[in-house]
C-alpha positions as CSV (number, residue, x, y, z in Angstrom):
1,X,-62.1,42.0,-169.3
2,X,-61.2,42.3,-173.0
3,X,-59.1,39.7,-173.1
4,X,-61.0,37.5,-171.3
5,X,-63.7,38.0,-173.8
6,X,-60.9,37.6,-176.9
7,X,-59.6,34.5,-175.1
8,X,-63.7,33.3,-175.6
9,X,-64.2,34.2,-178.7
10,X,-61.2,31.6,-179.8
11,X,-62.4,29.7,-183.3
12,X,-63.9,26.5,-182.6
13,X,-61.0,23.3,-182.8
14,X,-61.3,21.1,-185.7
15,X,-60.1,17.4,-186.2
16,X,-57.0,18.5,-187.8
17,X,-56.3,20.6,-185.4
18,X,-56.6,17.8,-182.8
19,X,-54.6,15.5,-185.2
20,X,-51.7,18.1,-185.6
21,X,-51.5,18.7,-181.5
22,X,-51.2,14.8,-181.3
23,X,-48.7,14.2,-184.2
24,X,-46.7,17.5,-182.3
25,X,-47.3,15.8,-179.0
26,X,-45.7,12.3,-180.5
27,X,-42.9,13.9,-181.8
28,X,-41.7,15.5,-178.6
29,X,-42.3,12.1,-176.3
30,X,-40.3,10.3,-178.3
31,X,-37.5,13.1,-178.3
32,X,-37.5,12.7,-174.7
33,X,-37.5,9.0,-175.0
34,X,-34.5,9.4,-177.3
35,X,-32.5,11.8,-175.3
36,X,-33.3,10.7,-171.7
37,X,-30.1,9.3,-169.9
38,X,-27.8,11.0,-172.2
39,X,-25.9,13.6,-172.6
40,X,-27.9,15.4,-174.8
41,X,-30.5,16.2,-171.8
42,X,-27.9,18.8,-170.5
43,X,-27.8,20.6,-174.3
44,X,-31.8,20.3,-174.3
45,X,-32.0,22.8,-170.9
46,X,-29.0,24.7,-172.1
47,X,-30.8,25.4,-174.9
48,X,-34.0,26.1,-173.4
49,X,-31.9,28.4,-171.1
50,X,-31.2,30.6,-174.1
51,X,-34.5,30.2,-175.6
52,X,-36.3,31.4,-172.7
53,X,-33.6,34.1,-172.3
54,X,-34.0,35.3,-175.8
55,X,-37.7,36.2,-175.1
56,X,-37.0,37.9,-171.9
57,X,-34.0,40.2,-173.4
58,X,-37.2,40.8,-176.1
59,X,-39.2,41.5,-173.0
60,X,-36.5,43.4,-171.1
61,X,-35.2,45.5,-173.8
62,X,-31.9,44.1,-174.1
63,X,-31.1,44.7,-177.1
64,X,-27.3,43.5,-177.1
65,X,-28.4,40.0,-175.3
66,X,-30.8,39.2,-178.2
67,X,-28.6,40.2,-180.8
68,X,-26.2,38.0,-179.3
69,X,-28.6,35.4,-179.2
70,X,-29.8,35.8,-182.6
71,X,-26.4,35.5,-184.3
72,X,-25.1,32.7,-182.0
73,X,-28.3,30.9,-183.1
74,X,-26.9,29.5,-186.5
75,X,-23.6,28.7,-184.9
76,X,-25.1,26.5,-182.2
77,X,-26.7,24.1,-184.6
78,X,-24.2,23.2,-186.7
79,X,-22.2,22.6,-183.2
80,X,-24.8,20.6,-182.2
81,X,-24.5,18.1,-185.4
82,X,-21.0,17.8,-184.8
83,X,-21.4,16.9,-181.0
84,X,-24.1,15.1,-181.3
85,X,-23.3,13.1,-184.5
86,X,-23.9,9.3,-183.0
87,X,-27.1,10.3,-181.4
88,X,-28.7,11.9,-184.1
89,X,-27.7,8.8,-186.3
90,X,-28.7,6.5,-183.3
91,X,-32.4,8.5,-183.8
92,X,-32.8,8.6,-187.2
93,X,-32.3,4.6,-186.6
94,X,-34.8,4.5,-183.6
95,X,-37.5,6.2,-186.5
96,X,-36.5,3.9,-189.0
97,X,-37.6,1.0,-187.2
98,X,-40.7,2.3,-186.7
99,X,-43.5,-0.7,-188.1
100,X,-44.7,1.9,-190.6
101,X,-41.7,1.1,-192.3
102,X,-41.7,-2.8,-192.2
103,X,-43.1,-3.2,-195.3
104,X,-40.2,-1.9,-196.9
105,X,-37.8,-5.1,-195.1
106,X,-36.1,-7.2,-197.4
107,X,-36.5,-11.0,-197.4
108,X,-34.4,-12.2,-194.5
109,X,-32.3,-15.4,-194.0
110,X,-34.2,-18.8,-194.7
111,X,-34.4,-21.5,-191.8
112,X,-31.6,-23.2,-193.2
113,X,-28.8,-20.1,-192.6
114,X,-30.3,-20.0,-189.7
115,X,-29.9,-23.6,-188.4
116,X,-26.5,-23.3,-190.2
117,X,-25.8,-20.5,-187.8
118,X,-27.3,-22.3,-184.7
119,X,-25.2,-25.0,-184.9
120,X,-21.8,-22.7,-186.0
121,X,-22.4,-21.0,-182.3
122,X,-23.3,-24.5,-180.4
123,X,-20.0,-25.9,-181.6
124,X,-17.6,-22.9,-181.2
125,X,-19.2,-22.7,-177.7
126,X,-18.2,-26.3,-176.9
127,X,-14.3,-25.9,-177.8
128,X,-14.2,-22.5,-176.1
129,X,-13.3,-20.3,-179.7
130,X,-14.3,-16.8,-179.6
131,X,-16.8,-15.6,-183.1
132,X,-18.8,-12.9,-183.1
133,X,-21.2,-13.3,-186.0
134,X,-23.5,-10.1,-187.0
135,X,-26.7,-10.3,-188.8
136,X,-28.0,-7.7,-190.9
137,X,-31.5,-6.7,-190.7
138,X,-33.9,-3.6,-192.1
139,X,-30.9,-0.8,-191.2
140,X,-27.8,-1.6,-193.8
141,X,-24.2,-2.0,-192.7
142,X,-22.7,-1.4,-196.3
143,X,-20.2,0.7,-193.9
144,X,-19.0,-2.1,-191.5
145,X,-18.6,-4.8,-194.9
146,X,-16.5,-2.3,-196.6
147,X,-14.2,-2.7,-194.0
148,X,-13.6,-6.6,-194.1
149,X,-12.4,-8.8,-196.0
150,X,-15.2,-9.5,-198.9
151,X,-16.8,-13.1,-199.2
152,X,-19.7,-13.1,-200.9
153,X,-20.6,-17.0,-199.8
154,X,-23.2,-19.2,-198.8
155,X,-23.9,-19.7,-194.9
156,X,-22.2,-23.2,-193.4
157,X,-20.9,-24.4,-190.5
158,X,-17.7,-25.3,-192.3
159,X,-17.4,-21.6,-193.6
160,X,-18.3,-20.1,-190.4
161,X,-15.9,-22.7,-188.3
162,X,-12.7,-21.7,-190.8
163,X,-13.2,-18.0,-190.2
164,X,-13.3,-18.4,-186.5
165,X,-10.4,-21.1,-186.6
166,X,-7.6,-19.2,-184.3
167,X,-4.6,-18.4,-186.0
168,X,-6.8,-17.7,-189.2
169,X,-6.5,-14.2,-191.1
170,X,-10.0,-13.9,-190.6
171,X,-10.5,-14.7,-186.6
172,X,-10.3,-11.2,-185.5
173,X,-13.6,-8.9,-186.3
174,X,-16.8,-10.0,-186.9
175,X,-18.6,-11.8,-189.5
176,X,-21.7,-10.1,-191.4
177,X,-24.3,-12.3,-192.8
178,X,-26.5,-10.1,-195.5
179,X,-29.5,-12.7,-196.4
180,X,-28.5,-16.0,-196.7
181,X,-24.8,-15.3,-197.6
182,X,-21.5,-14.2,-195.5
183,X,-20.9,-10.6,-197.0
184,X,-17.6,-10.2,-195.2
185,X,-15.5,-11.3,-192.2
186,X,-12.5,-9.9,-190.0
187,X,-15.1,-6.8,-190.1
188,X,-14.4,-4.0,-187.0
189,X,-17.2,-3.3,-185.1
190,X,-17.5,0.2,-182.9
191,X,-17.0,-0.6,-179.2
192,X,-19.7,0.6,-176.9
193,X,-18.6,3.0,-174.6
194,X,-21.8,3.1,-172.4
195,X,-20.9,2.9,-168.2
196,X,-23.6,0.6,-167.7
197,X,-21.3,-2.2,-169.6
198,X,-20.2,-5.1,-167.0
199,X,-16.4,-4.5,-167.0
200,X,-16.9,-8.5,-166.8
201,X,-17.1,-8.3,-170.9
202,X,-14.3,-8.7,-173.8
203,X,-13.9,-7.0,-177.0
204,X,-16.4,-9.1,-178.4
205,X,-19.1,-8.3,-176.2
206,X,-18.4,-4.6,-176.4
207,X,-18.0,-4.4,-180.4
208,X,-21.7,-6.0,-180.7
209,X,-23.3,-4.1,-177.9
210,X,-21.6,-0.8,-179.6
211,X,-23.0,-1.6,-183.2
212,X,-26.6,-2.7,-181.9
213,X,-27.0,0.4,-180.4
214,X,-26.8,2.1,-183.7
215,X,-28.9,0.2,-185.8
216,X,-31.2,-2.6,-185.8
217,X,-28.6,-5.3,-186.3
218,X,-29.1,-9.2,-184.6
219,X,-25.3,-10.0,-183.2
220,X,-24.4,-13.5,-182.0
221,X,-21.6,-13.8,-179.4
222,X,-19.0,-16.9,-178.8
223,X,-17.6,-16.2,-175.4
224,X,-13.7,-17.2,-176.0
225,X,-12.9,-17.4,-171.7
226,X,-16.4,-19.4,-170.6
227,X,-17.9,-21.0,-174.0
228,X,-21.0,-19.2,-173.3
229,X,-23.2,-17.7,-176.4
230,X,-24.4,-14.1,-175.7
231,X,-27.7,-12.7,-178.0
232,X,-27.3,-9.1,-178.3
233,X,-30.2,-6.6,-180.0
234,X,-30.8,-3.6,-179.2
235,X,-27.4,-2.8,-177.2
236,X,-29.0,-5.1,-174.9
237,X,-27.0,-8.3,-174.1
238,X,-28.6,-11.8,-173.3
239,X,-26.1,-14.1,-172.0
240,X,-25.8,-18.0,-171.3
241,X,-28.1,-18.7,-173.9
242,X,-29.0,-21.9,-174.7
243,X,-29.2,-23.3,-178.8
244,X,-32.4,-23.8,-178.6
245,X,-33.4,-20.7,-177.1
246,X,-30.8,-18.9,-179.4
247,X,-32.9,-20.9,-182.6
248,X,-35.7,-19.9,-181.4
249,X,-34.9,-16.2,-180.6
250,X,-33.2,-15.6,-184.5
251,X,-36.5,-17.5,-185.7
252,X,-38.7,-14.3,-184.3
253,X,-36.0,-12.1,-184.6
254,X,-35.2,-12.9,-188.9
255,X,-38.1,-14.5,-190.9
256,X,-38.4,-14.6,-194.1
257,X,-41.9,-12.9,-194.5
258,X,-42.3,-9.5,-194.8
259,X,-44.8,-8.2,-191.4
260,X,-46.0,-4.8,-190.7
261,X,-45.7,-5.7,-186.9
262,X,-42.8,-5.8,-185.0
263,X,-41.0,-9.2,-184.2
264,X,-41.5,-10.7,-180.4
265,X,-40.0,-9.1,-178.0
266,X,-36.6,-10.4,-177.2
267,X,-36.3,-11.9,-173.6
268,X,-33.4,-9.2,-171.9
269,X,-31.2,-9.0,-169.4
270,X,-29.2,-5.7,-168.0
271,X,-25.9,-5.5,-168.8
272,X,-24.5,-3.7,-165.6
């Protein structure tokens, strides 16, 4: 009964305590959250596989099984950061939108670049001319610019019409709107390569779903075959939206003020 009486005599559980068990408790839901459906759910029991090994061999006596596992153990994560190198960025993205860290967003495009891009959409949707417009939000796609052709210009339907013009230098890629201005156009995109993408989608569709998955980035879709004009945040895809819905939706979605909370929820649809 000794260590029943030990196991009673436990010091008494503080606040901190209670706040550290919740913080640790956070931290692992959202891990699961993060890794669920991928994967990285196979590496999470492989490694718990070794883990719980490692403390049998302890148990056992095996000497040569934990000293394998011991010196494997530096190995394996430097592995698992070159294996895993798009879902660890994809998480460290998932934390950074977090609302603690809204008050650090930058001021966002006005009404008027919005309107501006509203009515770009509406009209390339009408004569059937693929665009694929990208807006930058908190996360920064410094990477993605650097890749395109530099602009540096104010937001207008004339600007945004000329890039998408076919036969122009500029019509493949996507166009990056940082603020009120077009950073850069003819920009590639990463294509998603997710199985749960309709095989029913171009390039276009692809390229934004791909990049939204990574960061926190707003991407506007021209369908080039049906006219249609996809939303897509998230690495979810909204299509057949209408310019008033699409207004409203970038209204939410990019304001100008600074807010600790979280934008309304955009209205999704599967993409399988």
């Amino acid at each position: 009964m000794t260590w029943l009486t030990e196991l009673l005599r436990r010091p008494t559980i503080a606040w901190w305590d209670l706040l550290d068990i919740a913080i640790v408790s956070f931290l692992i839901y959202e891990l699961l959250l993060l890794i669920r459906g991928t994967r990285a759910v196979q590496m999470a029991l492989t490694g718990g596989f070794l883990i719980g090994l490692f403390f049998l061999s302890r148990w056992l006596g095996l000497e040569t099984v934990n000293w394998v596992i011991r010196n494997l153990a530096t190995y394996v994560v430097f592995a698992i950061i070159v294996l895993f190198q798009s879902d660890i960025r994809r998480a460290m993205a998932h934390f950074g939108r977090a609302p603690l860290f809204r008050y650090f967003e930058r001021v966002q495009s006005t009404d008027e670049t919005i309107e501006e891009l509203v009515t770009t959409a509406t009209n390339l949707a009408s004569r059937k001319i693929g665009a694929i417009i990208v807006i930058e939000r908190q996360i920064g796609l410094r990477n993605y610019i650097e890749g395109g052709i530099p602009l540096d210009a104010m937001v207008t339907y004339d600007l945004m019409a000329s890039i998408f013009l076919p036969g122009s230098p500029l019509h493949d890629g996507a166009a990056i709107i940082q603020g009120d201005r077009v950073a850069a156009a003819a920009c590639f995109l990463p294509l998603s390569v997710s199985p749960k993408v309709s095989r029913e989608l171009g390039t276009r569709h692809r390229a934004a779903i791909g990049l939204t998955e990574e960061n926190d980035a707003v991407a506007v879709v021209v369908s080039e075959e049906t006219g249609s004009i996809s939303l897509v945040l998230d690495g979810d895809l909204q299509r057949g939206i209408s310019s008033d819905a699409l207004r409203t939706e970038l209204r939410s979605l990019i304001s100008r003020r600074r807010r600790m909370r979280l934008p309304r929820a955009l209205v999704r649809t599967p993409v399988n």
